[in-house]
C-alpha positions, 0 to 999 in steps of 0.5 A: 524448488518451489516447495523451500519457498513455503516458509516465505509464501505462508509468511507473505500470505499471511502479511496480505491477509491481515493489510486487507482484512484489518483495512477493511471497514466491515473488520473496524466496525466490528472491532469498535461494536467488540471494543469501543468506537473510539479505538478505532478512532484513534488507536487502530491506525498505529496498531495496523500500521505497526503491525503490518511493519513488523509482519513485512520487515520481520517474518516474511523478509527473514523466511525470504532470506533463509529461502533465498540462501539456498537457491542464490544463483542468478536466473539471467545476468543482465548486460551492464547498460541494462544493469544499469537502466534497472538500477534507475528504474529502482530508483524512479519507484523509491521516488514514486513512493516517496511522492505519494507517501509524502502526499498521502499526509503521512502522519495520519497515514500511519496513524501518528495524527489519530494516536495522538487526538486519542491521548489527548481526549483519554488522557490530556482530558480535551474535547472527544473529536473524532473528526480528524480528517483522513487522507482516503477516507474523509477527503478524496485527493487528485491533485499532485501525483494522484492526477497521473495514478490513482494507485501510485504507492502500489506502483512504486511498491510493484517497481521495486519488486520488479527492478532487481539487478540479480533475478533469482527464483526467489525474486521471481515468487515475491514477484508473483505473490506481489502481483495477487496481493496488489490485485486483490487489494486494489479490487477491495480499494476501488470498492472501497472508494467507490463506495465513500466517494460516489461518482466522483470517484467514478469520474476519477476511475474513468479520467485516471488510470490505475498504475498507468497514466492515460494518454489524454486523446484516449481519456476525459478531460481531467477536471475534478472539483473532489 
C-alpha cells in the first residue's frame, strides 16, 4: 500500500530538499560567487519563496491526491465531541501560523520588500542598498508569539498536519515525512541561528522552547534585550 504513495514521498522529498538546501547560506553564497551579489540580495527571496509555493501547492498536493484517491477509507472514525475538538485544534494552528506570519514582517518574508529595492536600484536608478533588514537574519525577534515558541510557523504547519478529522494512511505519511522535514530543518535553523545571532540566541534556546512553551518554574527567567 505504502509503495502507491512513491509519487507523493518523491514529491514531498524533493520540496524538503530544496526549502532546505536553497535557505542555506553556503547554497546563496554560491549563487551570488556563480551569478551576482545582488541577486541574492534582492531577487532570491521571491524566486525561493515562489518556487517552493508552487512545489507544495503543485506536484506534491497533486500526487497526494491521486495516492490518496485510492486508498480514501478512514483508519478510525472519530466520536463527534472528539471531531469536534479537532476541528478547533485545526483552527488554533491556522491562528499559529497566521501570528507568526504576520510577525515575521511578511513582506520580506516572501521577498516582496528585497524584490522591490532591486527594481528600484536596476531599474528605477536609486542608491544600491542591500541593507534591508531581514526578519531572522539582520535582526533577531523574541517578543510577540516568539517569547512562548521559537519555531511557531513550524508549529501551526505540524498542527495542521496533525488535526484531521478523517485519518487515512495517506495523512498518516505526509504526517511522518512532515515530522523528518521539520526535524532536519529546524536542526539546520538552529545552526543557522546560532551562528548570526551568538549567545543571545543561545540565551534564547535556553529561556524558550522549540514548539512547546517552558513552564517558568523550570526555565530562566525571559529577559531578552536582542
Amino acid at each position: 500500500m505504502i509503495a502507491h504513495y512513491s509519487p507523493f514521498i518523491f514529491w514531498f522529498t524533493f520540496f524538503g530538499v530544496f526549502h532546505s538546501v536553497a535557505a542555506q547560506e553556503g547554497f546563496k553564497n554560491y549563487v551570488a560567487k556563480l551569478i551576482h551579489p545582488d541577486f541574492i540580495s534582492y531577487y532570491w527571496r521571491a524566486i525561493y519563496f515562489l518556487t517552493s509555493f508552487y512545489l507544495y501547492y503543485g506536484p506534491v498536493s497533486e500526487a497526494f491526491r491521486e495516492c490518496a484517491a485510492k486508498f480514501p477509507s478512514p483508519l478510525w472514525i472519530y466520536p463527534e465531541p472528539v471531531q469536534t475538538m479537532v476541528r478547533g485544534l485545526y483552527l488554533g494552528g491556522v491562528l499559529i501560523c497566521y501570528s507568526a506570519f504576520i510577525q515575521a514582517d511578511y513582506l520580506s518574508f516572501i521577498g516582496l520588500k528585497q524584490l522591490w529595492a532591486g527594481l528600484r536600484t536596476h531599474v528605477m536608478g536609486s542608491p544600491n542598498d542591500r541593507s534591508i533588514s531581514i526578519f531572522g537574519t539582520n535582526h533577531l525577534v523574541v517578543s510577540g508569539i516568539y517569547r512562548w515558541v521559537r519555531h511557531p510557523m513550524l508549529l501551526g504547519v505540524l498542527i495542521l498536519v496533525i488535526a484531521t478529522v478523517r485519518p487515512t494512511v495517506g495523512t498518516a505519511i505526509q504526517l511522518a515525512l512532515a515530522l523528518s522535514y521539520i526535524a532536519v530543518g529546524v536542526y539546520f535553523e538552529e545552526k543557522r541561528l546560532v551562528r548570526l545571532f551568538g549567545n543571545d540566541y543561545l540565551r534564547y534556546q535556553k529561556s524558550v522552547g522549540a514548539f512547546l512553551p517552558r513552564i517558568p518554574v523550570f526555565s530562566e527567567k525571559k529577559d531578552f534585550r536582542c
